[in-house]
C-alpha positions as CSV (number, residue, x, y, z in Angstrom):
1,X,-3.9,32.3,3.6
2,X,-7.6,33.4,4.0
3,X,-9.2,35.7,6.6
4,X,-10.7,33.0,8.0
5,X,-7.7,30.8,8.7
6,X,-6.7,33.8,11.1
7,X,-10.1,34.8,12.7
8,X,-10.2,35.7,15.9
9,X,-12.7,34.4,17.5
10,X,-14.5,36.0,20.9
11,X,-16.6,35.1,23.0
12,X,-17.2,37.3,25.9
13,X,-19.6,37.8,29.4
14,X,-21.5,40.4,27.9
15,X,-22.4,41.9,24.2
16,X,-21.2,45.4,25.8
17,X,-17.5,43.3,26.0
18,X,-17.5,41.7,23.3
19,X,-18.2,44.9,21.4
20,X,-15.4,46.6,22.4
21,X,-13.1,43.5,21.9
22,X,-14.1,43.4,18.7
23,X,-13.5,46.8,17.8
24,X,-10.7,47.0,19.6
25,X,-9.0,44.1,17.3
26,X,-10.3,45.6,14.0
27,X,-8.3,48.8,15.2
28,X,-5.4,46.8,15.5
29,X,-5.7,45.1,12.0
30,X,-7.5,41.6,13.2
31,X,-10.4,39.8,11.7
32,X,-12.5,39.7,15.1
33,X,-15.9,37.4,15.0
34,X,-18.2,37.8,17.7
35,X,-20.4,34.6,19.2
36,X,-23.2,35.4,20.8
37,X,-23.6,32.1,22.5
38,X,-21.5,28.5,22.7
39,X,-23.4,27.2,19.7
40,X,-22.3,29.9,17.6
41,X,-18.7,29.2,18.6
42,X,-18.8,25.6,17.6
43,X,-20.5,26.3,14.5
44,X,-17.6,29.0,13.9
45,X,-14.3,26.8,15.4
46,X,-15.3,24.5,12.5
47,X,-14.8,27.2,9.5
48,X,-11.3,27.8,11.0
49,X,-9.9,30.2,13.2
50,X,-6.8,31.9,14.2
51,X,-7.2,31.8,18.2
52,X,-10.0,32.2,20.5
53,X,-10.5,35.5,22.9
54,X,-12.6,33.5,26.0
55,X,-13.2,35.6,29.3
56,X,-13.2,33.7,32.8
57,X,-17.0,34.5,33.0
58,X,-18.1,32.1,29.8
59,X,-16.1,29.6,31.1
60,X,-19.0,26.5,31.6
61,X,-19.3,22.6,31.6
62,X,-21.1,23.2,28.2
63,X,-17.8,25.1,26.7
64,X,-15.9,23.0,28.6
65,X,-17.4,20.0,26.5
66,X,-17.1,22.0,23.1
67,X,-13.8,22.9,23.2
68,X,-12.5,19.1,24.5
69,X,-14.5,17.8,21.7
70,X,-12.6,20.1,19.2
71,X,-9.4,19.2,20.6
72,X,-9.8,15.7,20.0
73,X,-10.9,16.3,16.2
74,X,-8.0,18.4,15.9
75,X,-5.1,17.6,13.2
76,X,-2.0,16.2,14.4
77,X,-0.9,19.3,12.9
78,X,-3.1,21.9,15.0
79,X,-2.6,23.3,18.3
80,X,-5.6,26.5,18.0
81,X,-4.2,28.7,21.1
82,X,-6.6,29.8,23.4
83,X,-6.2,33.6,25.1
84,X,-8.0,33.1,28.4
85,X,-8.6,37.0,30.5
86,X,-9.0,36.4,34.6
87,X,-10.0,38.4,37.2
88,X,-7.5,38.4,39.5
89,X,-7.8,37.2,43.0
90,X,-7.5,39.5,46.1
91,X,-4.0,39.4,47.0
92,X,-5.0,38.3,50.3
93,X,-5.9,35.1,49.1
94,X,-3.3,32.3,47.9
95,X,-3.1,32.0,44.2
96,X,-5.8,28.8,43.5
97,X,-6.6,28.0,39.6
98,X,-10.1,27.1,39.3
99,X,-10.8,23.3,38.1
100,X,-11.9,24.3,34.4
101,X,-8.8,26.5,34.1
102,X,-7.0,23.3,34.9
103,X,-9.2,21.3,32.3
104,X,-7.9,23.9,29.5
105,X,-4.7,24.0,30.3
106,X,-4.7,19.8,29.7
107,X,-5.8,20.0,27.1
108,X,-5.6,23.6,25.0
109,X,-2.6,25.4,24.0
110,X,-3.9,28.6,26.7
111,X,-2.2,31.8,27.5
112,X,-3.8,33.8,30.1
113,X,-4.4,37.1,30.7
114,X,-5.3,39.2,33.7
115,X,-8.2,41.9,33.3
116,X,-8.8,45.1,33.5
117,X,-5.6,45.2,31.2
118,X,-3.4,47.9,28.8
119,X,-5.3,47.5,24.9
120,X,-1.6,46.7,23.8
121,X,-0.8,43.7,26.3
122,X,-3.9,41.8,24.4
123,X,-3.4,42.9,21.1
124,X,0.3,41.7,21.5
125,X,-0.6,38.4,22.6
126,X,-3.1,38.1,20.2
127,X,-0.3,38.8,17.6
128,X,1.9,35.9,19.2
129,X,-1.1,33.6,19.3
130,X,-1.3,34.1,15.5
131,X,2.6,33.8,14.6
132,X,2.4,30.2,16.4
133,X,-0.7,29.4,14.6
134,X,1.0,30.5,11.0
135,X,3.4,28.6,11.9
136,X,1.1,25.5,12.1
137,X,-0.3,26.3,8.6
138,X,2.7,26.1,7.6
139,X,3.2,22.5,9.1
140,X,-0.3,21.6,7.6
141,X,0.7,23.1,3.8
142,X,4.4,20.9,4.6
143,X,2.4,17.7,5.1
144,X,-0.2,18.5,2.6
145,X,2.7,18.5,0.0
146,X,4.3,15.5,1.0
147,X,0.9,13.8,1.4
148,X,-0.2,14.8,-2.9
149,X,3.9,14.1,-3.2
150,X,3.2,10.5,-2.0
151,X,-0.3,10.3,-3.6
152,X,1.9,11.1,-7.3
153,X,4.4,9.0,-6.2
154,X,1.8,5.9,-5.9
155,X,-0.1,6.9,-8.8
156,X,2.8,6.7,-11.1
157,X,3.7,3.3,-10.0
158,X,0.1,2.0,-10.4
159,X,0.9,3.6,-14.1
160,X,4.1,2.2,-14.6
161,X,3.1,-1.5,-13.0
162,X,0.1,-1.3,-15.8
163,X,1.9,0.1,-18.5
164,X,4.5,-2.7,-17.9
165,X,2.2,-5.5,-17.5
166,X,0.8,-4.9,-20.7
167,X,3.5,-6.1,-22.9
168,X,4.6,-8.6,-20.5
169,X,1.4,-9.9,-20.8
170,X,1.7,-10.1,-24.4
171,X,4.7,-12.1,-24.4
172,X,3.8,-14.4,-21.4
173,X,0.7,-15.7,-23.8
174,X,3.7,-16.2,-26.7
175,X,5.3,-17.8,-24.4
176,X,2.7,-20.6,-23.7
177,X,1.5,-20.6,-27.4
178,X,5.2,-21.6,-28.2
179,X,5.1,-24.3,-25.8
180,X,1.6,-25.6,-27.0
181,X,3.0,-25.3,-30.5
182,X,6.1,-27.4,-29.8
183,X,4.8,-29.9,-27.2
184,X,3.4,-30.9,-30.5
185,X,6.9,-31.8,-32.2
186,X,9.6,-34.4,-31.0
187,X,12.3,-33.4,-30.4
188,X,11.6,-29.9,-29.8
189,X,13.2,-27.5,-32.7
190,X,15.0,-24.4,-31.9
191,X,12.8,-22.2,-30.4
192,X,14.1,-23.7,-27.0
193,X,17.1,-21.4,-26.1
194,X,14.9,-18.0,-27.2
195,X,11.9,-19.1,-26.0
196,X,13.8,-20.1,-22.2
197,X,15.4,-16.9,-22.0
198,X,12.1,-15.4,-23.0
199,X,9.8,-17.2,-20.3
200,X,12.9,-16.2,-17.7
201,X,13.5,-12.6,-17.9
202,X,9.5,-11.9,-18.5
203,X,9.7,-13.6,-14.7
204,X,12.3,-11.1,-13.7
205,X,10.5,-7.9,-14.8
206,X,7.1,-9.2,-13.4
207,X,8.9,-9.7,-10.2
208,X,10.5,-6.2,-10.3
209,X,7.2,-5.0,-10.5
210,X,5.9,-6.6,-7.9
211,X,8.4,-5.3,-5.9
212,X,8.6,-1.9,-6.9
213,X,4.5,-1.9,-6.2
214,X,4.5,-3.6,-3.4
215,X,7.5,-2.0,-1.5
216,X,5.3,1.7,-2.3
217,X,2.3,-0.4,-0.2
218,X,4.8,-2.4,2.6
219,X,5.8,1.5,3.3
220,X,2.3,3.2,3.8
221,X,1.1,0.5,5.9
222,X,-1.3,-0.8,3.0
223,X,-0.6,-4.9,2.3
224,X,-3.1,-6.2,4.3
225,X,-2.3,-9.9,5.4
226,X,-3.9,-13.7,4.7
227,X,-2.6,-15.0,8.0
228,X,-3.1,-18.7,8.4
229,X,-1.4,-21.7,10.1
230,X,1.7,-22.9,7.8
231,X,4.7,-25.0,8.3
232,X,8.2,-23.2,7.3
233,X,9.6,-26.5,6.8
234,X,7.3,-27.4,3.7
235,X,7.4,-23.7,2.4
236,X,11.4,-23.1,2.3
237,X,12.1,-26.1,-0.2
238,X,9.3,-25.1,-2.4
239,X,10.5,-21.6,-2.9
240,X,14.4,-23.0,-3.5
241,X,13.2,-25.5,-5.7
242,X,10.4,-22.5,-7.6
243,X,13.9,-20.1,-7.7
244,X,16.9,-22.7,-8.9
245,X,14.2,-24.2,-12.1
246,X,13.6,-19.8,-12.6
247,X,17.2,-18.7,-12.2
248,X,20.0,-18.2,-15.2
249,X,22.5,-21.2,-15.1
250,X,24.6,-19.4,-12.6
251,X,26.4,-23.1,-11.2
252,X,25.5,-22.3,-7.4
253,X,25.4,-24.5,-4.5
254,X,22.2,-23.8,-2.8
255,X,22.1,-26.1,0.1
256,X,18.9,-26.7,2.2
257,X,19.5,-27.3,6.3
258,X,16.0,-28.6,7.0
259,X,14.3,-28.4,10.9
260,X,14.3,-31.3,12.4
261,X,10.9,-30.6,13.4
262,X,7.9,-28.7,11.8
263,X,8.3,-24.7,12.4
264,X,4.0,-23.7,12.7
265,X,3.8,-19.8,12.3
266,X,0.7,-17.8,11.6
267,X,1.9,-16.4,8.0
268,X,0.7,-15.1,5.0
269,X,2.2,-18.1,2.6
270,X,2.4,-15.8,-0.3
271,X,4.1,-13.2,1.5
272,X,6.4,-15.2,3.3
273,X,7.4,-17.0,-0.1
274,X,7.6,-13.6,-1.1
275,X,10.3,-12.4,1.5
276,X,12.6,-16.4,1.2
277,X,12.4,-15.6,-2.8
278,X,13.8,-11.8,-2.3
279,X,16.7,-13.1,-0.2
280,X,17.3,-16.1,-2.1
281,X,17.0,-13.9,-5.2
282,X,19.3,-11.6,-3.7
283,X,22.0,-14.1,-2.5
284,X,21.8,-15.5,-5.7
285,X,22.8,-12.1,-7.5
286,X,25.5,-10.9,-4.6
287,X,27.2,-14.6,-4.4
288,X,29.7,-15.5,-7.9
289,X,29.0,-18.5,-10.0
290,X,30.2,-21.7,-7.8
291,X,29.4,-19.9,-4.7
292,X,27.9,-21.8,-2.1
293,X,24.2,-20.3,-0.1
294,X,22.7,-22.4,2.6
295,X,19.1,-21.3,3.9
296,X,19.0,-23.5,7.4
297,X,15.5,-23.6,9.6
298,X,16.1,-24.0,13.6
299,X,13.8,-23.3,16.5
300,X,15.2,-20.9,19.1
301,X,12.5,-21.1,22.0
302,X,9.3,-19.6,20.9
303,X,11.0,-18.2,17.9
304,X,11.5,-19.9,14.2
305,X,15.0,-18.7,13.1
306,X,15.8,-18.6,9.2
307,X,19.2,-18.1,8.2
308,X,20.5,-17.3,4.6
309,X,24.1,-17.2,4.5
310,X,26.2,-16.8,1.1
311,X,30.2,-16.8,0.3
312,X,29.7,-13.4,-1.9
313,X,30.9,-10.3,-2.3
314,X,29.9,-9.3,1.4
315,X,29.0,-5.7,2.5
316,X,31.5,-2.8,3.7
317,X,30.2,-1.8,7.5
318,X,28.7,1.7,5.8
319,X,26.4,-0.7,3.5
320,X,25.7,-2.9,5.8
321,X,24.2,0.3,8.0
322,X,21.6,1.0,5.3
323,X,21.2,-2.3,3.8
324,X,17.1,-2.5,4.3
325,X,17.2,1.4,3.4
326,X,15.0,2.2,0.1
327,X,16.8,2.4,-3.2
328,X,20.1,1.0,-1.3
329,X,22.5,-1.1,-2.9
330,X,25.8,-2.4,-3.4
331,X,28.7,-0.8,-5.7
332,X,28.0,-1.9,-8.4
333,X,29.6,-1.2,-12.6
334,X,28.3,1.3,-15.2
335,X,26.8,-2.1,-16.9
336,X,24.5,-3.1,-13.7
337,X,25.2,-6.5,-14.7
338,X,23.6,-7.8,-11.0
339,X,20.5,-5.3,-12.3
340,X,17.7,-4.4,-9.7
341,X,16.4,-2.0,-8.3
342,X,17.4,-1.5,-4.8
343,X,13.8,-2.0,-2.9
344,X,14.1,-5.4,-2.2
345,X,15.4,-5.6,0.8
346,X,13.4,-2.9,1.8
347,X,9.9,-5.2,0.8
348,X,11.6,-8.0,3.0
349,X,12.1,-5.9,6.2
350,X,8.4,-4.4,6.1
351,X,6.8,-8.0,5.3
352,X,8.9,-9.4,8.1
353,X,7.8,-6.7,10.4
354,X,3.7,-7.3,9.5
355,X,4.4,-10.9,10.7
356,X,5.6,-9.8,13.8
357,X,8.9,-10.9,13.1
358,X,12.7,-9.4,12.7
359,X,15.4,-9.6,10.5
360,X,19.5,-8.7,10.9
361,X,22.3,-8.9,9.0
362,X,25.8,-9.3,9.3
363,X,29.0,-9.4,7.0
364,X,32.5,-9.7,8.4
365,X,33.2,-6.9,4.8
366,X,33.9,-6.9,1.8
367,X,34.3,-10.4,0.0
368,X,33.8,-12.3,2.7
369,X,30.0,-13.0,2.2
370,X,26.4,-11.8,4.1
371,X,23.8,-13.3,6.3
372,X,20.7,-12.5,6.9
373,X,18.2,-14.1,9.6
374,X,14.6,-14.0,10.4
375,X,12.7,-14.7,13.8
376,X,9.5,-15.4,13.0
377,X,7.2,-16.5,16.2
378,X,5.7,-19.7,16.2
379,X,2.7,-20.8,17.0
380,X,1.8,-21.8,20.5
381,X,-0.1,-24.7,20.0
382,X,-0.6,-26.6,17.0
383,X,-4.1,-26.0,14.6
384,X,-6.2,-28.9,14.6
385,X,-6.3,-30.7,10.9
386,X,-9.0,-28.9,8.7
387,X,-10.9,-31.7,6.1
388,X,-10.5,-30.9,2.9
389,X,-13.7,-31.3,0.7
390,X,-13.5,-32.8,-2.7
391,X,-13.7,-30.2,-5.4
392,X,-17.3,-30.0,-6.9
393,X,-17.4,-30.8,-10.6
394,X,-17.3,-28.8,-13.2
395,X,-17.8,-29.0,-16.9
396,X,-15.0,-29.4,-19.5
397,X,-17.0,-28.4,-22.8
398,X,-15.7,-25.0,-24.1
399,X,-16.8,-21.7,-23.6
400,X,-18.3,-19.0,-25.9
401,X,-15.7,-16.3,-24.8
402,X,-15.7,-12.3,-25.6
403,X,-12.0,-11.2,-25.4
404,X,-11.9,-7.1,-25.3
405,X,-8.4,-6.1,-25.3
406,X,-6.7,-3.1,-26.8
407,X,-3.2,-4.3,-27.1
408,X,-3.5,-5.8,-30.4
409,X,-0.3,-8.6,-29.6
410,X,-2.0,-9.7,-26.4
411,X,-5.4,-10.3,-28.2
412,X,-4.3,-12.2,-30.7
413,X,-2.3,-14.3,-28.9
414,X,-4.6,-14.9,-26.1
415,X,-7.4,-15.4,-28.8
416,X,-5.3,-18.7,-30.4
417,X,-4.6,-19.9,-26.8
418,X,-8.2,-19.5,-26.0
419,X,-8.7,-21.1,-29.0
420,X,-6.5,-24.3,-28.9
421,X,-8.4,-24.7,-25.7
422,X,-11.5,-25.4,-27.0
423,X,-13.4,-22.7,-26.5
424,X,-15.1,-20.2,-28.8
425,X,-13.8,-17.1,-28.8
426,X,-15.0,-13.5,-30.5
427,X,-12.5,-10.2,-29.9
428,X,-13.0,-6.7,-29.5
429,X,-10.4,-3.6,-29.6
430,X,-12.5,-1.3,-27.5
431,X,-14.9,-0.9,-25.2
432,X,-17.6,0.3,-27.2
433,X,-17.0,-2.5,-29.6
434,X,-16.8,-4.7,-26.4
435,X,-20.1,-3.6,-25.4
436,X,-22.1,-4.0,-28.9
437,X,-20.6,-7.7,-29.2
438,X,-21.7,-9.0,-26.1
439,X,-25.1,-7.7,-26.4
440,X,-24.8,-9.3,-30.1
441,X,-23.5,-12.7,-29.5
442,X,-24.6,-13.0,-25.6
443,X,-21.1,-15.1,-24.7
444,X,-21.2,-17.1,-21.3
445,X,-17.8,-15.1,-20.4
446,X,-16.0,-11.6,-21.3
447,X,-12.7,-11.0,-20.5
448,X,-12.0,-7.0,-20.0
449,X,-9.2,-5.4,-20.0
450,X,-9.3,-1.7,-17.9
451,X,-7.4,0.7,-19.7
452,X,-9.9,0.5,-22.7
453,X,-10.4,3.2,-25.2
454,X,-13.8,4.7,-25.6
455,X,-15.3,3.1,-22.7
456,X,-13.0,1.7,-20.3
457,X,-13.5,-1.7,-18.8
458,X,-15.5,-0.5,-15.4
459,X,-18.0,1.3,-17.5
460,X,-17.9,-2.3,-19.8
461,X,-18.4,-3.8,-16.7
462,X,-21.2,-1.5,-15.3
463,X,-23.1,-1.8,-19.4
464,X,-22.9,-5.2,-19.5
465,X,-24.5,-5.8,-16.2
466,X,-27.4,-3.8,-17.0
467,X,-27.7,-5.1,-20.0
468,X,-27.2,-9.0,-19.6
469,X,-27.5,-9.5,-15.7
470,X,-26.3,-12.6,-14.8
471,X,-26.3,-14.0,-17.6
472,X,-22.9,-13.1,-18.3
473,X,-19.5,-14.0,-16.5
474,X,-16.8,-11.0,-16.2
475,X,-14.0,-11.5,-15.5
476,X,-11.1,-8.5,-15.5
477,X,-7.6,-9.1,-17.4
478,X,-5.5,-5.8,-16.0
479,X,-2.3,-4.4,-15.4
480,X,-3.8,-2.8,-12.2
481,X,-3.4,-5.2,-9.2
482,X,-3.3,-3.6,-6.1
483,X,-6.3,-4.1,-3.7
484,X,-8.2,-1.1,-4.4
485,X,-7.9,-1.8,-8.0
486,X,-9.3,-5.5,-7.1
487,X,-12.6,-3.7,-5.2
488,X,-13.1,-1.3,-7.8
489,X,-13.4,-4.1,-10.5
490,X,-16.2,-6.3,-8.5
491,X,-18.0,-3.2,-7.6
492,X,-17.9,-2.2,-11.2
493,X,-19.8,-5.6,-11.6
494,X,-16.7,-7.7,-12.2
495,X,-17.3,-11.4,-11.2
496,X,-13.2,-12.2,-11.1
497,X,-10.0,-9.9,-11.3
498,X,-6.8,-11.0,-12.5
499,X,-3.2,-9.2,-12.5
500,X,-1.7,-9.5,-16.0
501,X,0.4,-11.7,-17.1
502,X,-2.1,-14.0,-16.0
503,X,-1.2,-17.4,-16.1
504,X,-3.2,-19.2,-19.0
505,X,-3.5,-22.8,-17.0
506,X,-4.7,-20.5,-14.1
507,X,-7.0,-18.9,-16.4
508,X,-8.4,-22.3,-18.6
509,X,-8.8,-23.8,-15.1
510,X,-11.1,-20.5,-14.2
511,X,-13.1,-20.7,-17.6
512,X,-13.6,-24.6,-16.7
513,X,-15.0,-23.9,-13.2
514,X,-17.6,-20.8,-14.8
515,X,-20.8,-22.2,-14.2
516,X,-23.1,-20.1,-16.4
């Protein structure tokens, strides 16, 4: 801890006192610094200090205003105290506290002091005034910690979620180059039952990590929500239908208890697909094969009530306490055959929450199954039907496309997708290579990948843009999705970002819209 942090700060009626307050500190082994004016002091208060010496005398509006200002810029961790010396009143008079007295005791953390006083009285309460302001460093170095533990924490997920996306990526394209490939034979061979399993458990890990990423966001108060008009009627089905095609054959009956009327909420329809897939996903894994789950939609006054309700293995009264806690979970065996990874319940609660909504659940114990239900509010008055305008056109010929991608699987595969599209396509390994090819062959559109070697895809980004203008279409392929990642690419000069896997029909339906 530096001098600094514990400089005592004076400011007195007279240079002749503040002199002698100053010496008499540095006797006592404090680091005194003496303002000769209120400018001085605010210029000093914002280098850090340990306390401030004030006398009654200084005491103006102007100081006044300084030191409220300083409060209110003050860490939630600070609390700078404030040694205040009086004169005391005749004790004739009735003990009256003058109105700026009052307006630092509001607001400051004050002990005062009556003068003339004993040198050891101040010098102990100086002392004191620095022990509870030590203590506050040590508050601030606490929160610090947690704060670069959190920041590691964040920036490790961001890694993982990239480094994981990579080869999913890789095998998603494989996926879609097999289906190409057979859609071309009747009946289709045996690739079916590999290639199935494939396409389903690369669905699994992609949603784990988009659960593990977003759960680290839901928690800091960093998903920021699409809210629009939707109707939970039309979106429920959808997501059962999206999860039972998605799902292993595990024989259950999912029944769907539609509202008899539409349920209008202002929701984010990704998010909220998000939370009915995470607790369908989750009934799904809880509930044996030929167990029953019904999801049912109701009104209850100004509320839209979801209810998902299994016959499963149910939850002991201690799980059922910490059921939306992070990492909790169920017993489970050594083998993890249910898998996961204990956050999404955790993503559900805090998306539920950013709605404005609430979620319970309830289990009578074990074996006897699990609820949970949703309020979500609805909206008071119905939106007025927006026209939808006809899609302009766009041109089907193919593309002259520069794919710069590291992982050599991915490239390849993507290339002969690209490929069997119709387009032309060129490769690069790195982003130097990247760079010298597009300046070389001048392609309508690049796709980048981030993590590059040599240059990395921003700096490809930044190159090209110098080089070619507008002349070129960018678009980012990364394993780095969140929405800082997203603003980084377009101001990099990115034109489009998308999260690997990417979709390929997502992605031949971009390159078809790319007017160059």
């Amino acid at each position: 801890m530096g001098a600094h942090s514990e400089t005592i700060i004076i400011l007195a009626a007279t240079a002749r006192d503040a002199t002698l307050a100053g010496r008499t500190l540095e006797n006592g082994g404090f680091f005194p610094y003496i303002c000769s004016d209120i400018s001085v002091l605010e210029s000093r208060l914002a280098g850090g200090a340990g306390a401030i010496l004030l006398s009654e005398e200084v005491v103006t509006p102007d100081l006044l205003g300084v030191l409220e200002g300083f409060f209110d810029l003050q860490a939630p961790w600070s609390d700078l105290p404030i040694v205040f010396l009086q004169t005391p009143q005749p004790s004739s008079l009735e003990p009256r506290e003058s109105p700026a007295l009052s307006r630092l005791r509001a607001r400051g953390n004050l002990s005062i002091l009556e003068h003339p006083l004993r040198q050891p009285t101040l010098l102990f309460a100086l002392e004191s005034a620095l022990r509870a302001r030590r203590r506050q460093y040590q508050v601030r170095n606490f929160l610090e910690e947690k704060e670069a533990d959190v920041r590691r924490r964040d920036e490790f997920l961001a890694m993982l979620g990239h480094e994981l996306r990579n080869p999913l990526a890789a095998i998603r394209y494989a996926i879609d180059l097999l289906e190409e490939i057979d859609g071309q034979k009747e009946p289709r061979n045996a690739t079916k039952t590999p290639r199935d399993v494939i396409a389903r458990q690369t669905a699994h890990l992609a949603r784990l990590v988009d659960d593990l990423l977003d759960v680290a966001r839901v928690t800091r108060g960093k998903i920021a929500l699409d809210l629009k008009p939707l109707d939970l009627s039309e979106l429920a089905p959808k997501t059962i239908a999206s999860l039972e095609n998605a799902r292993s054959d595990g024989n259950h009956n999912i029944v769907f208890v539609p509202s008899p009327a539409p349920l209008l909420i202002r929701g984010d329809a990704v998010r909220i697909e998000q939370i009915f897939s995470n607790l369908l996903y989750n009934a799904v894994k809880y509930t044996p094969p030929g167990g029953r789950i019904e999801v049912s939609l109701v009104r209850e006054e100004q509320w839209a009530r979801v209810r998902f309700e299994d016959d499963g293995v149910g939850m002991s009264p201690e799980l059922l306490s910490r059921v939306f806690d992070l990492f909790s979970q169920a017993e489970s065996e050594i083998d993890r055959s249910r898998g996961g990874l204990g956050i999404g319940l955790t993503l559900v609660r805090g998306l539920v929450e950013l709605h404005g909504g609430e979620i319970s659940a309830f289990s009578e114990g074990e074996g006897q199954g699990s609820r949970f239900e949703i309020r979500f509010p609805l909206l008071a008055v119905a939106p007025k039907p927006v026209a939808v305008l006809p899609a302009p056109s766009a041109p089907t010929d193919g593309r002259r496309v520069l794919l710069v991608e590291d992982n050599d699987d991915a490239r390849e595969i993507l290339g002969i997708l690209l490929k069997m599209s119709g387009h032309h396509v060129d490769c690069a390994s790195d982003g130097q290579e990247g760079v010298e090819k597009a300046i070389e062959l001048r392609p309508e559109i690049a796709l980048v990948d981030i993590g590059l070697p040599i240059l990395d895809g921003y700096q490809v980004a930044a190159q090209l843009r110098a080089a070619l203008g507008s002349d070129i279409f960018l678009i980012a392929l990364t394993g780095y999705g969140q929405p800082e990642d997203k603003q980084r690419a377009l101001d990099a000069g990115f034109d489009e970002h998308m999260t690997k896997p990417v979709e390929p029909a997502r992605l031949h339906e971009l390159l078809r819209k790319v007017a160059v």
